[in-house]
C-alpha positions as CSV (number, residue, x, y, z in Angstrom):
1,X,140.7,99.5,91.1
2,X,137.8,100.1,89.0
3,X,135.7,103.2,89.8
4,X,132.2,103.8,88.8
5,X,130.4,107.5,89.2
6,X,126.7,107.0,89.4
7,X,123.8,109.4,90.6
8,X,121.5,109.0,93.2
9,X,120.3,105.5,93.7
10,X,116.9,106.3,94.5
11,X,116.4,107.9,90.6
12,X,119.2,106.6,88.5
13,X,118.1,104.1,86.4
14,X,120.6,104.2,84.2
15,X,123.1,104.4,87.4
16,X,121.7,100.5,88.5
17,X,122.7,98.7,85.4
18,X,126.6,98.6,86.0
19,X,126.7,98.7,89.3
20,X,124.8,96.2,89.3
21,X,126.7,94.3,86.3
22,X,129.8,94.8,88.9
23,X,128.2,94.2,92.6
24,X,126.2,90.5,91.0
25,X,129.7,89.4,89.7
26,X,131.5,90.4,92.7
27,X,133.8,92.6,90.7
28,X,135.5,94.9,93.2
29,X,134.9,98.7,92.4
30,X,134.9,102.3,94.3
31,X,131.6,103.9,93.8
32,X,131.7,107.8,93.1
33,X,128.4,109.3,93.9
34,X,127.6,112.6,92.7
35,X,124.5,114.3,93.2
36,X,122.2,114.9,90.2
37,X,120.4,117.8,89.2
38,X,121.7,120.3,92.7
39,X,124.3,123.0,92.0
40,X,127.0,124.0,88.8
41,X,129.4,122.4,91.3
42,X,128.2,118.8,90.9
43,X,127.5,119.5,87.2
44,X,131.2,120.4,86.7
45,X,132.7,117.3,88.4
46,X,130.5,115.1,86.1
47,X,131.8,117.1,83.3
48,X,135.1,116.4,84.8
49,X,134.6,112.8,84.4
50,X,132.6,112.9,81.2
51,X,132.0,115.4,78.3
52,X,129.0,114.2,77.6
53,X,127.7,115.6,81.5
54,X,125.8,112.4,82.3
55,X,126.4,109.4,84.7
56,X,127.1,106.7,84.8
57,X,130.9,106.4,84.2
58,X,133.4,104.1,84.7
59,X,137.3,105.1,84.8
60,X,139.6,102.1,84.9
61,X,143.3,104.0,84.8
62,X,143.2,106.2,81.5
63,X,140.3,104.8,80.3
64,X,136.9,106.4,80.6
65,X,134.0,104.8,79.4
66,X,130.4,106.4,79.5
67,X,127.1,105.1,78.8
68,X,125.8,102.0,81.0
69,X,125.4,99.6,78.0
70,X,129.1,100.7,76.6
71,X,130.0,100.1,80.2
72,X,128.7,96.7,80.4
73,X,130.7,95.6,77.1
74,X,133.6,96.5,78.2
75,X,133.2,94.8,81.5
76,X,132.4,91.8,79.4
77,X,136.0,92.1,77.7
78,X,137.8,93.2,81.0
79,X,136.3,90.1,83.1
80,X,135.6,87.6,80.1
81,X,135.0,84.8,83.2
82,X,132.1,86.8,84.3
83,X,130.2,86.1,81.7
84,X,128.2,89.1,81.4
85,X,127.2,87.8,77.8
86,X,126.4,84.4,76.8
87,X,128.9,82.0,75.5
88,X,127.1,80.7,72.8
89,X,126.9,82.9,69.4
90,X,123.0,82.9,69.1
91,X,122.8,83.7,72.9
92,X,124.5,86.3,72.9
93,X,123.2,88.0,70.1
94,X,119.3,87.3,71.6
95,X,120.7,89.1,74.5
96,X,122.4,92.0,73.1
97,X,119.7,92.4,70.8
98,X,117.1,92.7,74.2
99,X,119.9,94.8,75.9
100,X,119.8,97.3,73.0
101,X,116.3,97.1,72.5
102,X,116.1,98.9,76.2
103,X,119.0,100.9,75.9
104,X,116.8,102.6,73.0
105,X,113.4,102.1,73.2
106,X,110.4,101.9,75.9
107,X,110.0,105.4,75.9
108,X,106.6,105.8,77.1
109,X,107.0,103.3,79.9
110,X,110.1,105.7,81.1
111,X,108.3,108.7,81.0
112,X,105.5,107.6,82.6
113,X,106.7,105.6,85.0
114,X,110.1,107.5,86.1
115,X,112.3,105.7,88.6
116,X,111.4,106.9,92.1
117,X,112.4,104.2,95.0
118,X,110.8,106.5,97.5
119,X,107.3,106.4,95.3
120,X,104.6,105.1,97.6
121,X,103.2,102.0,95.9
122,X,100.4,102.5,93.6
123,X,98.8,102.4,90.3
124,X,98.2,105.5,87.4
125,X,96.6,105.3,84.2
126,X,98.9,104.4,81.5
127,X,98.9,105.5,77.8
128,X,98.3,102.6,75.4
129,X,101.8,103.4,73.9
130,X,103.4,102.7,77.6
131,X,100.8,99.6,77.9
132,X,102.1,98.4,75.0
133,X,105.7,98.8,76.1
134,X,104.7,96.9,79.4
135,X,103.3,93.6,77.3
136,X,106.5,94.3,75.5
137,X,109.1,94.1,78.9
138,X,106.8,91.3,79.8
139,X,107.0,88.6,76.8
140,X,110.7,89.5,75.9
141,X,110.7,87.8,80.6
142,X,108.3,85.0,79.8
143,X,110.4,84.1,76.1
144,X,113.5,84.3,78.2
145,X,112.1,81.9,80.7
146,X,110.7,79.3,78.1
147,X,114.1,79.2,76.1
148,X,116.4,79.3,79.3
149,X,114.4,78.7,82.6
150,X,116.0,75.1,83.3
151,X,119.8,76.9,83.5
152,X,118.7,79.5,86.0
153,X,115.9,82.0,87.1
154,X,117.9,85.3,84.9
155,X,117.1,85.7,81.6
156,X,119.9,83.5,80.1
157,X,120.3,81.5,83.5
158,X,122.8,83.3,85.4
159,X,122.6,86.7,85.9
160,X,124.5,88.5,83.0
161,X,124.2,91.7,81.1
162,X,120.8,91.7,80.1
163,X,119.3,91.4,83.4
164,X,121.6,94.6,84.2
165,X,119.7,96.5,81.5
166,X,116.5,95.1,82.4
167,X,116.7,95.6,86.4
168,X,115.2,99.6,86.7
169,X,112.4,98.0,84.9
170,X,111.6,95.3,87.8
171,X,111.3,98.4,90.0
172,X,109.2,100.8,88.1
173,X,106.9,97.9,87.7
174,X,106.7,97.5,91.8
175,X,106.5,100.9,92.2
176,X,103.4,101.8,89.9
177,X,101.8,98.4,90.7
178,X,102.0,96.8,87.5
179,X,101.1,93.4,87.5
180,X,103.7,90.8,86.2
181,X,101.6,87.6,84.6
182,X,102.7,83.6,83.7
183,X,106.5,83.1,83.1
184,X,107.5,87.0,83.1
185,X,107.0,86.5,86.7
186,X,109.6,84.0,87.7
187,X,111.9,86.7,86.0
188,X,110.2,89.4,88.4
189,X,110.7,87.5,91.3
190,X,113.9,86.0,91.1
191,X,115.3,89.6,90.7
192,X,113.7,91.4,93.6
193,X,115.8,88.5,95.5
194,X,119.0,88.8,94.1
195,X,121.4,90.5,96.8
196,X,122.9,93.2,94.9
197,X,119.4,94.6,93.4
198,X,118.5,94.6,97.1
199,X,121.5,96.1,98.1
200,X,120.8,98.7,95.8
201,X,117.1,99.3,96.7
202,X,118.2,99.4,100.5
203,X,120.7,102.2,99.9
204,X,118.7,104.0,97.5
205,X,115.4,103.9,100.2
206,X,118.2,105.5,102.6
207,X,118.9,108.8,100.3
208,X,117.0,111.8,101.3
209,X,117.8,114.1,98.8
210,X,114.6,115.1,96.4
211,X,114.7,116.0,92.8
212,X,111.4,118.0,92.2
213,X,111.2,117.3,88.6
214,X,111.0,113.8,89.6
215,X,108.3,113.8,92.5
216,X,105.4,114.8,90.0
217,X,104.0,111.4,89.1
């Protein structure tokens, strides 16, 4: 069986996307959770499992594969029926193109509105650079939803491998109040009722461990 080592669910971004490219596709895996940022111990069994000392990781046999958008390709080659990508050329390429775009980008938005599931709800002033990257999040949703909206509420109907990048993003926009306008809100919506993004939210809300560097905003 696939096994995925992620960090903790109430922080890890990164952590969400292929879990939550496996749990939405009901691909059977064993999650591996190890504690981020706590003692040399945990460091060294995330070293164990990747050199580059970061989650998330999947192992499948010999092979290790690290980095959540790497993981999600080669999920699309191991399980080509889940469809993680879209079928048709252009598609696909719209959606890795989106997919990269958040892999690399947004940086503002991420630092100023870090993943906390714990957060209480409420607003902060935002930086026109991370106001920019919110329009930004919010018309790559509503162009998704004009082109695709009639094949399913994801952003290329059913939920795929973009909507696993995009996911930490639905959260850090509930969590520092940030409204979600026109079309981009069907997308908003529709993933705060998928299953395995609540599953994920429930089980992160049940961690107690606190990361201090994390509790500042």
């Amino acid at each position: 069986m696939l096994k995925l080592v992620i960090g903790n669910k109430n922080y890890s971004s990164w952590s969400m996307r292929p879990w939550l490219a496996l749990r939405a596709n009901n691909i059977p895996f064993e999650e591996i959770f190890i504690p981020l940022y706590t003692d040399q111990a945990d460091k060294d069994r995330i070293l164990n499992v990747s050199r580059a000392g970061k989650v998330p990781a999947l192992i499948d046999g010999d092979v290790t594969v690290w980095d959540s958008l790497a993981i999600i390709e080669y999920l699309a080659e191991k399980f080509p029926q889940a469809k993680l990508w879209p079928e048709d050329r252009a598609r696909r390429a719209h959606a890795r193109s989106i997919s990269a775009e958040m892999h690399s980008g947004f940086m503002p938005l991420r630092n100023e509105c870090g993943m906390n599931l714990h957060r209480p709800v409420g607003a902060i002033k935002l930086s026109e650079d991370a106001l920019a990257n919110v329009a930004r999040v919010q018309e790559i949703w509503a162009d998704c939803h004009r082109r695709y909206g009639n094949e399913g509420p994801f952003l290329f109907g059913a939920f795929g491998g973009a909507d696993a990048m995009f996911a930490p993003v639905v959260h850090r926009f509930r969590t520092y109040a940030i409204e979600v306008k026109g079309d981009a809100r069907h997308y908003f919506e529709a993933m705060t009722d998928n299953a395995a993004f609540q599953q994920w939210t429930r089980e992160g809300l049940a961690e107690t461990i606190r990361i201090e560097r994390f509790e500042t905003v």
